[in-house]
Backbone bond lengths (Angstrom), bond angles and torsions (degrees), N, CA, C in turn:
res aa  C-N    CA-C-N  psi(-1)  N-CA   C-N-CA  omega(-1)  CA-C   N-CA-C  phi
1 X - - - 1.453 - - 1.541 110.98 -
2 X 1.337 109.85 -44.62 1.790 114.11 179.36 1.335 103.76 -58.99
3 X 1.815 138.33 -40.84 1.218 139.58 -161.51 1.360 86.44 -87.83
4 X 1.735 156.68 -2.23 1.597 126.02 163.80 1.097 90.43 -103.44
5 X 1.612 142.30 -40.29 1.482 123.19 -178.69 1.674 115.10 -36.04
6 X 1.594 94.45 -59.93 1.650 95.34 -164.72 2.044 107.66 -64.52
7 X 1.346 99.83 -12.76 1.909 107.13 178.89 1.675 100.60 -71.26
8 X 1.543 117.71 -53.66 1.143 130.90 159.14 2.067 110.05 -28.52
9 X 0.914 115.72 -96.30 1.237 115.18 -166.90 1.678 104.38 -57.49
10 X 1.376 138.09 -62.66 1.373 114.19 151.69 1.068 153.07 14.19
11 X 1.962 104.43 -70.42 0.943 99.83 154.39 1.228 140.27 -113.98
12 X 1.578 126.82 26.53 1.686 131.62 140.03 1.653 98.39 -50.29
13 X 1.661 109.16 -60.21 1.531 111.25 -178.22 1.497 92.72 -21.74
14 X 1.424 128.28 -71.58 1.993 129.05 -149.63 1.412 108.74 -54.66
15 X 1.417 85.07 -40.86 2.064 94.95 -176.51 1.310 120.08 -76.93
16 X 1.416 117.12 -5.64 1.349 126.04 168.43 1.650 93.18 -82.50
17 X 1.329 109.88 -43.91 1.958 101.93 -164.90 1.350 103.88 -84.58
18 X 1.329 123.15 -6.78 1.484 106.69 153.38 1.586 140.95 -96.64
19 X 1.384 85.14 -11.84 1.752 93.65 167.20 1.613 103.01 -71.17
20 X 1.209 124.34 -49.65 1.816 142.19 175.22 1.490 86.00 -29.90
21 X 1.452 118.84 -61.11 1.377 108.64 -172.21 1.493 130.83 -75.57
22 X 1.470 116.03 -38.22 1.586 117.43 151.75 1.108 120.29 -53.61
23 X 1.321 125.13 -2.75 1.520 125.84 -169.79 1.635 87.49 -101.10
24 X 1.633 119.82 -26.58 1.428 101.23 -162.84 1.676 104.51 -85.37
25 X 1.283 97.79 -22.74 1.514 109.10 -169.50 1.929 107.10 -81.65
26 X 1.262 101.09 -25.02 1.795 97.45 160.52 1.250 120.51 -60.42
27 X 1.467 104.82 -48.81 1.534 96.63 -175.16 1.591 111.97 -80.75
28 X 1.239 118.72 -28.21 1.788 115.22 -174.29 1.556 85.50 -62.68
29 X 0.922 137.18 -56.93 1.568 145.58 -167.43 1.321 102.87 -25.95
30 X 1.692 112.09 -65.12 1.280 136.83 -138.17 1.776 92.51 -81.21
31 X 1.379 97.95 -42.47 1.861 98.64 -165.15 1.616 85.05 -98.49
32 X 1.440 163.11 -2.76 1.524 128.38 109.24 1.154 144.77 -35.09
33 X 1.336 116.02 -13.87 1.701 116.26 -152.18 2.197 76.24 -112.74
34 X 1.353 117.69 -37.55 1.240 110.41 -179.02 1.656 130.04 -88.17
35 X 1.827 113.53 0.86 1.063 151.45 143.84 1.399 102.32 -55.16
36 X 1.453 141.97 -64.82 1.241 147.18 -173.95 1.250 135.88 -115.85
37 X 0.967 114.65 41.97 1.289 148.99 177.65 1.220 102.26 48.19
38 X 1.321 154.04 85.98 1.502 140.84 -153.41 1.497 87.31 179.36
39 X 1.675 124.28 128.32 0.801 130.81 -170.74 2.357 107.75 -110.32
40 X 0.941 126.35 101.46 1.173 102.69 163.38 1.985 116.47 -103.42
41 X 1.174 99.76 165.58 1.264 99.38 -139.86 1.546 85.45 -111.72
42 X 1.384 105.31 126.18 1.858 117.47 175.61 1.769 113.27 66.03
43 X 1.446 107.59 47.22 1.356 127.04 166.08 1.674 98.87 -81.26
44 X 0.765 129.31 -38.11 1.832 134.91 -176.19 1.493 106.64 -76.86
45 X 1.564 121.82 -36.44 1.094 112.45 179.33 1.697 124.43 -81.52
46 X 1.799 100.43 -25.87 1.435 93.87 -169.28 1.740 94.14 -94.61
47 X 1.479 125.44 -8.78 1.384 112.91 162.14 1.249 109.80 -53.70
48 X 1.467 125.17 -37.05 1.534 116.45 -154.71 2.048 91.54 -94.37
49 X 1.188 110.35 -24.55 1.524 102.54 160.65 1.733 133.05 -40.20
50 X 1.897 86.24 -50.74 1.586 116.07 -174.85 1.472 97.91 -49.14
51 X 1.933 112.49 -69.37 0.665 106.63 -166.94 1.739 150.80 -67.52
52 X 1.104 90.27 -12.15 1.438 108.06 177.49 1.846 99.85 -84.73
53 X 0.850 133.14 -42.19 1.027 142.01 -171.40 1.740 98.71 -64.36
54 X 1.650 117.87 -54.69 1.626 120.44 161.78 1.827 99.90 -39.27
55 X 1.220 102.46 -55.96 1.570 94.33 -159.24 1.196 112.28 -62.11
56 X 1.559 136.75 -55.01 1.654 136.14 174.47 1.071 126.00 -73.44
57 X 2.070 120.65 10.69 1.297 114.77 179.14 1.603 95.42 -108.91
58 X 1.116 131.40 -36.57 1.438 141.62 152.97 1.828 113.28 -45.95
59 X 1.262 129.23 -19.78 1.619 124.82 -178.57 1.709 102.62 -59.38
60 X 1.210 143.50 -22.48 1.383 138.32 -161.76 1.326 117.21 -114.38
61 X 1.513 114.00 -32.76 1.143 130.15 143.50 1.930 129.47 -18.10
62 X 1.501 92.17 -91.37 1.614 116.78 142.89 0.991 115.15 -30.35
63 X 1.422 139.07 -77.47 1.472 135.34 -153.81 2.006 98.70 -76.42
64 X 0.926 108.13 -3.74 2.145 99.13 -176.38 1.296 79.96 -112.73
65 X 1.589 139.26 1.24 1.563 105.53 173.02 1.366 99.29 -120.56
66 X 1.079 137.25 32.83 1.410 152.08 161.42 1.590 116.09 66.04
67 X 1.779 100.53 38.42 1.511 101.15 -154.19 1.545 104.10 -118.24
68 X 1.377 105.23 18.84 1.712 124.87 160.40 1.643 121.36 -82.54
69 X 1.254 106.36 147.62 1.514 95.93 -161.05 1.316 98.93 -75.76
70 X 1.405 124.68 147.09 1.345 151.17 164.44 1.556 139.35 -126.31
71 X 1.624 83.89 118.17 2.121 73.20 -169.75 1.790 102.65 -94.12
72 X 1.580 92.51 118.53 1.697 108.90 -173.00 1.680 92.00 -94.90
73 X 1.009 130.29 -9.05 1.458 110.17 -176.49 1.879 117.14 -73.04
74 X 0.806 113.77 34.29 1.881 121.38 179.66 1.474 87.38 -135.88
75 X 1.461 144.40 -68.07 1.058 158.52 158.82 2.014 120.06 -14.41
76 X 1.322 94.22 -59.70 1.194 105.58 169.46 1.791 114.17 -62.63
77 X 1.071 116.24 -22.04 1.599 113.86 -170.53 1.704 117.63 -121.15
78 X 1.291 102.59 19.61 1.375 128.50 168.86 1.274 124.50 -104.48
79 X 1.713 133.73 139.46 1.098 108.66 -179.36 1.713 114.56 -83.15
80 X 1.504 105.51 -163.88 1.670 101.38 176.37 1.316 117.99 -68.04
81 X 1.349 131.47 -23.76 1.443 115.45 165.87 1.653 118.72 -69.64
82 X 0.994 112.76 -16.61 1.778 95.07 -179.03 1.053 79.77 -115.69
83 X 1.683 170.43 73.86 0.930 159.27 92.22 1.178 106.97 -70.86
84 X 1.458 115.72 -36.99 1.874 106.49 -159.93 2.231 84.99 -85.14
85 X 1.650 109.02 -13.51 1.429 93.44 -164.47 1.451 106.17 -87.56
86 X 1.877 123.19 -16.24 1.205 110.59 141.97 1.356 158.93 -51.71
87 X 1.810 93.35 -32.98 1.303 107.26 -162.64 1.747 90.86 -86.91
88 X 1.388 132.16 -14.41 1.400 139.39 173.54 1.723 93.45 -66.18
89 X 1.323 116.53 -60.85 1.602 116.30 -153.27 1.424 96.55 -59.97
90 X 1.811 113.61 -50.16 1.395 115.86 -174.71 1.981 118.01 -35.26
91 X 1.385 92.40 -67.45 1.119 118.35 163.58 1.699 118.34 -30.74
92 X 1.143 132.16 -50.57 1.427 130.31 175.89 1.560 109.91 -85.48
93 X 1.451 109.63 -18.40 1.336 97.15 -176.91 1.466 98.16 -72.41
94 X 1.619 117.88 -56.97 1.201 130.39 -169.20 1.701 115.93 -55.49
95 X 1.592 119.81 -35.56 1.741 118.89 151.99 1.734 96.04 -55.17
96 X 0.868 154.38 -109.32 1.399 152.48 -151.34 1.313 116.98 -28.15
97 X 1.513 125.63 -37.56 1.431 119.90 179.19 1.704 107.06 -82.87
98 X 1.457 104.19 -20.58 1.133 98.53 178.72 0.760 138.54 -117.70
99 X 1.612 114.76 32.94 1.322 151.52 154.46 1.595 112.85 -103.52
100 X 1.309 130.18 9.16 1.244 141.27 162.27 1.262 105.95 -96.64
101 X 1.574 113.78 -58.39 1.288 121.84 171.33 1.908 116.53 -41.90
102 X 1.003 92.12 -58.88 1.927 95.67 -176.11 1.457 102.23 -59.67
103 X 1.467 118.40 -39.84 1.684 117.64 -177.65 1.351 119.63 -60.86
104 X 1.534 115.97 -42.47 1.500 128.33 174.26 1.751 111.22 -80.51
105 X 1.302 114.46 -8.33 1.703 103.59 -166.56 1.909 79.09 -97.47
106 X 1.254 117.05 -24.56 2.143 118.07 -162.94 1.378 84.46 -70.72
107 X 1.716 125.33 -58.24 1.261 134.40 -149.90 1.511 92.38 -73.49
108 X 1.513 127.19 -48.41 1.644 95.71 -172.99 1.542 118.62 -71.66
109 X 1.469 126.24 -50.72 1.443 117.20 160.22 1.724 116.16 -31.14
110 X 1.338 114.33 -45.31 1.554 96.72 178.29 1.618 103.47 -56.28
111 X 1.188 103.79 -60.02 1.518 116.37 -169.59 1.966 116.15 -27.66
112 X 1.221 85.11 -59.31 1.531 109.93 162.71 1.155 121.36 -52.59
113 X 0.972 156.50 -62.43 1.335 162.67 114.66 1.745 108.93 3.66
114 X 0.957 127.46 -53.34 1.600 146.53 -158.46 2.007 86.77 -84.37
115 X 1.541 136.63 -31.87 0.879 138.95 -115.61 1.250 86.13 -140.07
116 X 1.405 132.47 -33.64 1.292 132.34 -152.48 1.874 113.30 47.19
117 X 1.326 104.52 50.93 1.909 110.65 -167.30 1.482 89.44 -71.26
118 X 1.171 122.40 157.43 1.635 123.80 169.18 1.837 110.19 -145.72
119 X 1.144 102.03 162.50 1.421 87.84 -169.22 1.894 111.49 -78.41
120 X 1.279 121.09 145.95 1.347 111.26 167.13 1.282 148.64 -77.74
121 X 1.536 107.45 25.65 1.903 139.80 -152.22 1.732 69.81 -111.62
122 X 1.499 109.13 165.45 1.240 152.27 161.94 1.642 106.24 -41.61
123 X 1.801 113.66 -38.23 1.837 114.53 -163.41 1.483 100.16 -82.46
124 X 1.584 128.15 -16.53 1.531 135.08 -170.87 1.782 91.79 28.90
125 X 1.455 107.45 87.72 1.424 116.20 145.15 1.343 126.45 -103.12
126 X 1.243 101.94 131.36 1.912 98.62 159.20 1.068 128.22 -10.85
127 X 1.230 132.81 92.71 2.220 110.65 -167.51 2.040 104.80 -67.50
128 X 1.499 99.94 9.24 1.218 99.28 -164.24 1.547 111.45 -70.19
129 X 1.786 89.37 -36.52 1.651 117.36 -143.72 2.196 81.23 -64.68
130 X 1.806 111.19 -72.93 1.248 97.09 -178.43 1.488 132.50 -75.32
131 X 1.382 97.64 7.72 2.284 90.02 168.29 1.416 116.33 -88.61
132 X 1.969 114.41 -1.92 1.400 120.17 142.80 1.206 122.43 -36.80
133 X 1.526 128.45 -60.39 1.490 111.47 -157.14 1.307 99.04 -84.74
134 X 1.798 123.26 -3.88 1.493 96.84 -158.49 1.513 82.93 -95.53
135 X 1.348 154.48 -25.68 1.198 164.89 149.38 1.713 103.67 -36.58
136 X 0.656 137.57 -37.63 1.729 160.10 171.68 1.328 96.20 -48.41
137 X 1.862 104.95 -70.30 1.271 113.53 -160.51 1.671 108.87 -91.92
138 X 1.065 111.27 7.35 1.523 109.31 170.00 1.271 120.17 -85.98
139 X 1.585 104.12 -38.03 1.779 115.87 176.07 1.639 111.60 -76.20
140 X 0.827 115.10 -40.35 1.588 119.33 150.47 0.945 117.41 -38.43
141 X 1.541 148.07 -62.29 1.229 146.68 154.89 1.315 142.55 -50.12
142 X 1.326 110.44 -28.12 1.456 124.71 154.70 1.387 108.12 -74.91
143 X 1.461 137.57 -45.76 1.132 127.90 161.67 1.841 119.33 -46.16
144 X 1.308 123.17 -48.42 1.523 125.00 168.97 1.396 101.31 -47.63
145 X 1.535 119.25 -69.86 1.444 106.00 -173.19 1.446 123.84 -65.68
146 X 1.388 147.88 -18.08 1.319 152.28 138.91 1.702 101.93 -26.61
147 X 1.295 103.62 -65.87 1.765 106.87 -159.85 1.738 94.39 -60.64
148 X 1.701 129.71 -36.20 1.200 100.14 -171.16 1.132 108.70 -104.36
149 X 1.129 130.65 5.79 1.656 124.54 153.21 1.561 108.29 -62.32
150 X 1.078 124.17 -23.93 1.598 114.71 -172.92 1.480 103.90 -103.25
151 X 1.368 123.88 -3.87 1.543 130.86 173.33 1.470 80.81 -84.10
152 X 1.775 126.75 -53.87 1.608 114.90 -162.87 1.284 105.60 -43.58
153 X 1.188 109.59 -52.59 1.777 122.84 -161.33 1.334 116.80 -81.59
154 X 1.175 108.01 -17.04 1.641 106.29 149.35 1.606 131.65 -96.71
155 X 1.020 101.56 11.97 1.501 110.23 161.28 1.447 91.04 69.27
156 X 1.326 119.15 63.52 1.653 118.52 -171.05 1.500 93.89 -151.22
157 X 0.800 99.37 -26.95 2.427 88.64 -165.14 2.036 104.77 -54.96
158 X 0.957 101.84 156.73 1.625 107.78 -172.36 1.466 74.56 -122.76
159 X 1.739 108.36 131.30 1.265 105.78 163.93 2.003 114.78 -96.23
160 X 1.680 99.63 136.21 1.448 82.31 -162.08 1.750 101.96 -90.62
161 X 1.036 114.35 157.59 1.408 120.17 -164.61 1.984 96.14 -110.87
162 X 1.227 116.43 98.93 1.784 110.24 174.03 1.323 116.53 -51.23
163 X 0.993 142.31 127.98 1.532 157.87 123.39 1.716 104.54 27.20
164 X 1.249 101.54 -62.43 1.144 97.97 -178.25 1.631 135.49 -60.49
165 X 1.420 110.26 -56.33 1.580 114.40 150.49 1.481 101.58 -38.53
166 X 1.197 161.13 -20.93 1.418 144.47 171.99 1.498 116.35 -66.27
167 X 1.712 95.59 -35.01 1.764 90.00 -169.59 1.509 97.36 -111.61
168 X 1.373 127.05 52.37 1.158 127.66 176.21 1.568 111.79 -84.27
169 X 1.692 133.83 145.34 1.126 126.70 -152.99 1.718 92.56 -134.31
């Protein structure tokens, strides 16, 4: 089960690094096509598709490598019993929001879809096609936080420590 979870977040991780890259090729597009007089039509909109789509397929990723921001200063000055009873509360709050989140990102793509919604830019896309990944990347994330609330509660989670707090001066 741990070897498809971590395949799971992985590979949203890829689909975040390939939208990163359609996102780069919208905009080189956009400032070529206005370099040469050549107009393509809804380069601004499907960048801003890309990008959101980078941002909620990458949320689960981040959050299992401990590279979401965290305020440790309450944490740090507690002992291990109310630390593990924060890092539990944290944990359920964060399954609950992000199990609202995945419910409302499924329900508007359905909605959209159900609605025939289209975008109001010049490209008239489906709003269905990109409130997929952000719906994608929400259930993904509620799935990350599920798996480490139940590592919390099994006295199993490795807390990961970022790189950065290492080279702090």
């Amino acid at each position: 089960m741990r070897r498809a979870l971590d395949l799971l977040y992985d590979g949203a991780a890829w689909l975040a690094a390939l939208a990163m890259v359609g996102l780069l090729a919208m905009v080189l597009l956009a400032i070529a096509s206005r370099q040469l007089d050549f107009h393509v039509a809804g380069t601004d909109a499907y960048a801003g598709y890309l990008m959101a789509a980078a941002g909620f397929l990458a949320l689960a990723h981040t959050f299992k490598r401990g590279e979401h921001i965290r305020v440790t200063l309450v944490l740090g000055h507690v002992g291990p019993r109310a630390r593990r009873v924060l890092e539990v509360w944290s944990l359920v709050a964060g399954t609950l929001l992000a199990a609202l989140a995945a419910w409302y990102a499924v329900r508007l793509a359905w909605q959209s879809h159900l609605f025939h919604d289209i975008s109001t830019g010049n490209d008239a896309t489906p709003l269905w096609i990109p409130q997929l990944a952000m719906a994608a990347g929400s259930i993904v994330l509620l799935v990350a936080f599920v798996d480490e609330l139940v590592l919390e509660l099994r006295g199993r989670r490795v807390h990961p420590v970022p790189d950065e707090a290492l080279r702090n001066e």
